[in-house]
Backbone bond lengths (Angstrom), bond angles and torsions (degrees), N, CA, C in turn:
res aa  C-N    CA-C-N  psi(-1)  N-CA   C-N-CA  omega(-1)  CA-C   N-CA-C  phi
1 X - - - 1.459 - - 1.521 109.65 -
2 X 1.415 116.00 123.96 1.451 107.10 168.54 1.239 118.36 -102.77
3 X 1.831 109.74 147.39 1.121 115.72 -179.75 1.429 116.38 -128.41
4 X 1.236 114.25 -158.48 1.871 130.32 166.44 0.776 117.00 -152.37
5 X 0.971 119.82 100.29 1.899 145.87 162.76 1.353 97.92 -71.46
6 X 1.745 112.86 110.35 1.877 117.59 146.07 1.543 117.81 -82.47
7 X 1.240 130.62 -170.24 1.181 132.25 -156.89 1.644 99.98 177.16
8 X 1.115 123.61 144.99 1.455 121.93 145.05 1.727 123.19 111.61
9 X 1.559 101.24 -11.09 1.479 117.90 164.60 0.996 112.07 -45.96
10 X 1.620 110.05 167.55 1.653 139.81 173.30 1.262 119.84 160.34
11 X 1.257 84.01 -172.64 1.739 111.73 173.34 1.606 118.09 -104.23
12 X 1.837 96.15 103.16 1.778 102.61 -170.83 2.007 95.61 -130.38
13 X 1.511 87.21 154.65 1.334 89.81 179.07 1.659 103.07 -112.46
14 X 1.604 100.15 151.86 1.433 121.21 -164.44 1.262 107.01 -39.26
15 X 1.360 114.14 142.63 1.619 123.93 -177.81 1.803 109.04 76.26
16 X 1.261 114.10 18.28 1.331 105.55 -174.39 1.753 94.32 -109.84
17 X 1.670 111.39 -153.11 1.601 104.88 -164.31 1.657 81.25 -144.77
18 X 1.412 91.23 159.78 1.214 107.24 155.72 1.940 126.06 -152.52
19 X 1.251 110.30 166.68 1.588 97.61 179.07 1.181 95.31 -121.85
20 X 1.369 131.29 129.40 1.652 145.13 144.25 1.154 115.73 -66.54
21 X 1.563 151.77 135.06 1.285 138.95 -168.96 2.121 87.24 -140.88
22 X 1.231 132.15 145.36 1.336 117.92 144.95 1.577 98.03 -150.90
23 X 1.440 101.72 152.96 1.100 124.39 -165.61 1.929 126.13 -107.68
24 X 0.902 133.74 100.98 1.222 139.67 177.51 1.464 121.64 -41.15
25 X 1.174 160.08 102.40 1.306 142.68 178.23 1.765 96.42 -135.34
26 X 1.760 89.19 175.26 1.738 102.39 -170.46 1.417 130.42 114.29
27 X 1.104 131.82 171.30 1.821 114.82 161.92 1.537 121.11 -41.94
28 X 0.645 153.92 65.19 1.400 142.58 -166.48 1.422 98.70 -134.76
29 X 1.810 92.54 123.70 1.693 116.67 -161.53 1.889 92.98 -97.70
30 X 1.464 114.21 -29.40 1.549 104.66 167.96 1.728 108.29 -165.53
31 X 1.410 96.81 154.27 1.458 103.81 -162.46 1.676 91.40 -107.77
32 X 1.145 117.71 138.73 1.875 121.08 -178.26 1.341 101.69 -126.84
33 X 1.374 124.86 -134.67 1.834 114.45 172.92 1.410 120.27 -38.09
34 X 1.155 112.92 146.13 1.296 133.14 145.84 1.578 143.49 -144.35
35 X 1.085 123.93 137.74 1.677 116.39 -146.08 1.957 91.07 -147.14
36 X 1.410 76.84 -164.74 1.588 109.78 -151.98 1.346 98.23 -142.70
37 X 1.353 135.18 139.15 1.074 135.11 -149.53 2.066 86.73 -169.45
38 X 1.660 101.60 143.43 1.929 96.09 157.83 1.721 86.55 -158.42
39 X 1.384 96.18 179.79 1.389 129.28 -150.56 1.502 92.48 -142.90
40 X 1.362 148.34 123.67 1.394 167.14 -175.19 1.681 89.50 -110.81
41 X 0.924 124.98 154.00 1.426 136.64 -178.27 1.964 97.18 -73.36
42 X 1.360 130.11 142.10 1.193 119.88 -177.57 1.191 106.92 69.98
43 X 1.119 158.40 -111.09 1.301 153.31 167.01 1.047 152.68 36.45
44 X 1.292 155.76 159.85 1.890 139.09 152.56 1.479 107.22 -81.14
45 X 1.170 103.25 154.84 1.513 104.61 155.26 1.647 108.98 -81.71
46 X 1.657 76.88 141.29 1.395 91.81 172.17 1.558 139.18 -136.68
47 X 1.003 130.91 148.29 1.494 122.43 168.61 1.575 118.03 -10.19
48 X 1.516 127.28 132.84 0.915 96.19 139.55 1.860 98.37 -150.61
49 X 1.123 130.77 15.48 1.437 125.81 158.54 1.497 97.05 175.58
50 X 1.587 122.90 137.97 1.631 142.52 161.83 1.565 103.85 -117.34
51 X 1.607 99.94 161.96 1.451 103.14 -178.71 1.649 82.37 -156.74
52 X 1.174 87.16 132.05 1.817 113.78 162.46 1.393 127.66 -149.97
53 X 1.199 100.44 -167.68 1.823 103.24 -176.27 1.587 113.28 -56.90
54 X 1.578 103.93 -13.91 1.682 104.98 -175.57 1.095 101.00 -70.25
55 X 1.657 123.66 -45.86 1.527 133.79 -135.09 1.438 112.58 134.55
56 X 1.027 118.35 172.02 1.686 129.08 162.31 1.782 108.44 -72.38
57 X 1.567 83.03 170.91 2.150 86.86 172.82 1.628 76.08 -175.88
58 X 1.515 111.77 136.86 1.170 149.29 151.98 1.360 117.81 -113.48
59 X 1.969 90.15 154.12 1.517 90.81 175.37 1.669 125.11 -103.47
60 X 1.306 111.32 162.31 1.608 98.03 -162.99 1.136 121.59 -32.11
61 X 1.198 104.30 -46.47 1.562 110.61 -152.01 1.878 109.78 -73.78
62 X 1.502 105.19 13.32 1.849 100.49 -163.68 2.008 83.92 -142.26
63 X 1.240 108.64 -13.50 1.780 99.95 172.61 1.422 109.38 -53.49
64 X 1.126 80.27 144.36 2.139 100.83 -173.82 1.743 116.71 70.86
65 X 1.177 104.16 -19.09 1.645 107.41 178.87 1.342 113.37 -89.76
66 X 1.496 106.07 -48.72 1.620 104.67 -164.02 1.634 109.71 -101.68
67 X 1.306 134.77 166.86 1.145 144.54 169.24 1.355 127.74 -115.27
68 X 1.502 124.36 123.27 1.782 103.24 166.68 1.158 112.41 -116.05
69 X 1.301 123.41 142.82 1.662 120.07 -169.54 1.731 92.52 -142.06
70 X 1.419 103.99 -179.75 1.758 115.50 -165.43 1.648 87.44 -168.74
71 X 1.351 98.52 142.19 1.521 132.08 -155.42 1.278 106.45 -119.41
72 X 1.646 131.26 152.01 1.411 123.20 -165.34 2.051 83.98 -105.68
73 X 1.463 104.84 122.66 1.369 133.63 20.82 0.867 143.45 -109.87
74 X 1.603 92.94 47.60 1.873 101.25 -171.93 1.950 115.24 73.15
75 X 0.808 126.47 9.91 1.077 135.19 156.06 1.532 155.40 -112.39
76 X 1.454 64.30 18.59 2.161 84.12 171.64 1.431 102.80 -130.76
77 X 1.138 116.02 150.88 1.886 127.14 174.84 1.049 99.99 -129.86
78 X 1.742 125.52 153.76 1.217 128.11 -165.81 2.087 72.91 -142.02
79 X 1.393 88.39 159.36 1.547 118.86 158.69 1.277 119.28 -129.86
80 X 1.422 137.83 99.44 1.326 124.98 -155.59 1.718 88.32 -112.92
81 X 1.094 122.48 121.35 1.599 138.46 -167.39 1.709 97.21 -112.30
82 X 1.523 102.13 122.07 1.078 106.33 -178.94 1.773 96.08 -120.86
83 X 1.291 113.84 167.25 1.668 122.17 153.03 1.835 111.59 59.66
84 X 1.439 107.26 32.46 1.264 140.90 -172.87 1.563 110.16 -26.04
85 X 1.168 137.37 143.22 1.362 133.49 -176.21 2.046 105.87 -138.31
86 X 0.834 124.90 124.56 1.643 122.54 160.82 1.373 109.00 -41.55
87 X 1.365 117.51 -5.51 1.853 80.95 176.90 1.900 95.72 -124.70
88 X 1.811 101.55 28.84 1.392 105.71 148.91 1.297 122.85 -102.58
89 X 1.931 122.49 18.73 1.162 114.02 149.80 1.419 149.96 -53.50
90 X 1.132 148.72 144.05 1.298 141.72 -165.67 1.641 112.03 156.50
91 X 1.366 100.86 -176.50 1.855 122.73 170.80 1.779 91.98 -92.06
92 X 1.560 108.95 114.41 1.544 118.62 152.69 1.168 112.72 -77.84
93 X 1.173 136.84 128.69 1.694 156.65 166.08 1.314 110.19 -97.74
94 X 1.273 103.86 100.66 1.894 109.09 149.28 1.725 119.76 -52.52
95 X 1.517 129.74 97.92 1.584 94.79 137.70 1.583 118.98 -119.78
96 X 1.708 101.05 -154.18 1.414 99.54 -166.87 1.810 90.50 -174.10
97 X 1.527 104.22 133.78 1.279 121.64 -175.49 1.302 89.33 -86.94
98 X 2.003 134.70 112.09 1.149 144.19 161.03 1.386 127.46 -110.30
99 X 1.478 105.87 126.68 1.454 116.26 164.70 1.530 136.56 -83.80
100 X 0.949 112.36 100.56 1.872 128.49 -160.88 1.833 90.95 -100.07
101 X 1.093 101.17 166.30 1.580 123.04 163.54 1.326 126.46 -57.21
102 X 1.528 103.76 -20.65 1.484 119.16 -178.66 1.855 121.31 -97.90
103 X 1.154 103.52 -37.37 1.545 132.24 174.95 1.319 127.47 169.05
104 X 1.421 129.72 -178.92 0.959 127.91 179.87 1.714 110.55 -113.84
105 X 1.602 120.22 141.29 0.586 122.74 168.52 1.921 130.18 -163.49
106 X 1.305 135.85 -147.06 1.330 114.68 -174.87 1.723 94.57 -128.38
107 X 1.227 105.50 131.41 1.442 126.52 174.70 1.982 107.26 -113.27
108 X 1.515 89.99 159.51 1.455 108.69 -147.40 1.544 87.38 -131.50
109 X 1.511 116.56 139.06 1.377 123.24 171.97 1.635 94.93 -98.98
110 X 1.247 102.17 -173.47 1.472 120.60 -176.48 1.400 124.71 -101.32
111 X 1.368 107.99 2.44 2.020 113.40 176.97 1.435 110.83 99.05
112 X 1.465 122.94 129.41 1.000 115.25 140.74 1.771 119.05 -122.73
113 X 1.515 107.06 140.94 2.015 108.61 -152.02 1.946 85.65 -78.76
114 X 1.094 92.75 132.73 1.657 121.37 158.26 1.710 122.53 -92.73
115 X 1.091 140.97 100.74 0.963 141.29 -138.32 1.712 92.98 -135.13
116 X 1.690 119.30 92.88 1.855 111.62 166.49 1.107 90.14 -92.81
117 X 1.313 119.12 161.08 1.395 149.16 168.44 1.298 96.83 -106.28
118 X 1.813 109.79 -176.09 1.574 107.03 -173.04 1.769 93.03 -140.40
């Protein structure tokens, strides 16, 4: 069974850092995108950084602050959040474009809550 394990939430006050880490596990014959995704209370989810074979791409609002990186064996992503703001609170979402034996497709972790203070 494959899943996504996040990691790395809390409770930080503005201008502080944090690291998001989630982890890929399961059959999985190859790992392709992987991103970062949050949810603001009320809201859509939205973008907020992928990394693949192209490169990374962030969204405006987290350029120069946030980081996405990928680990050998390629199956962990980190978000390393620097210079923290309250209206980067929310549910962080792991996914990841995975290749199984069966097909390929995009899997969804379960959140971990990000909490800036002001």
């Amino acid at each position: 069974q494959v899943q996504l394990v996040e990691s790395g939430g809390g409770l930080m006050q503005a201008g502080g850092s944090l690291r998001l880490s989630c982890v890929a596990s399961g059959s999985i014959s190859r790992i392709n995108v992987m991103g970062w995704y949050r949810q603001a209370p009320g809201k859509q989810r939205e973008l907020v950084a992928t990394i693949g074979s192209g490169g990374s791409e962030y969204a405006d609002s987290v350029k120069g602050r946030f980081t996405i990186s990928r680990t050998r064996p390629w199956n962990t992503v980190y978000l390393q959040m620097n210079s923290l703001k309250p209206e980067d609170t929310g549910v962080y979402y792991c996914n990841a474009v995975l290749s199984t034996a069966l097909n390929d497709r995009l899997y969804w972790g379960r959140g971990t809550q990000v909490t800036v203070s002001s």
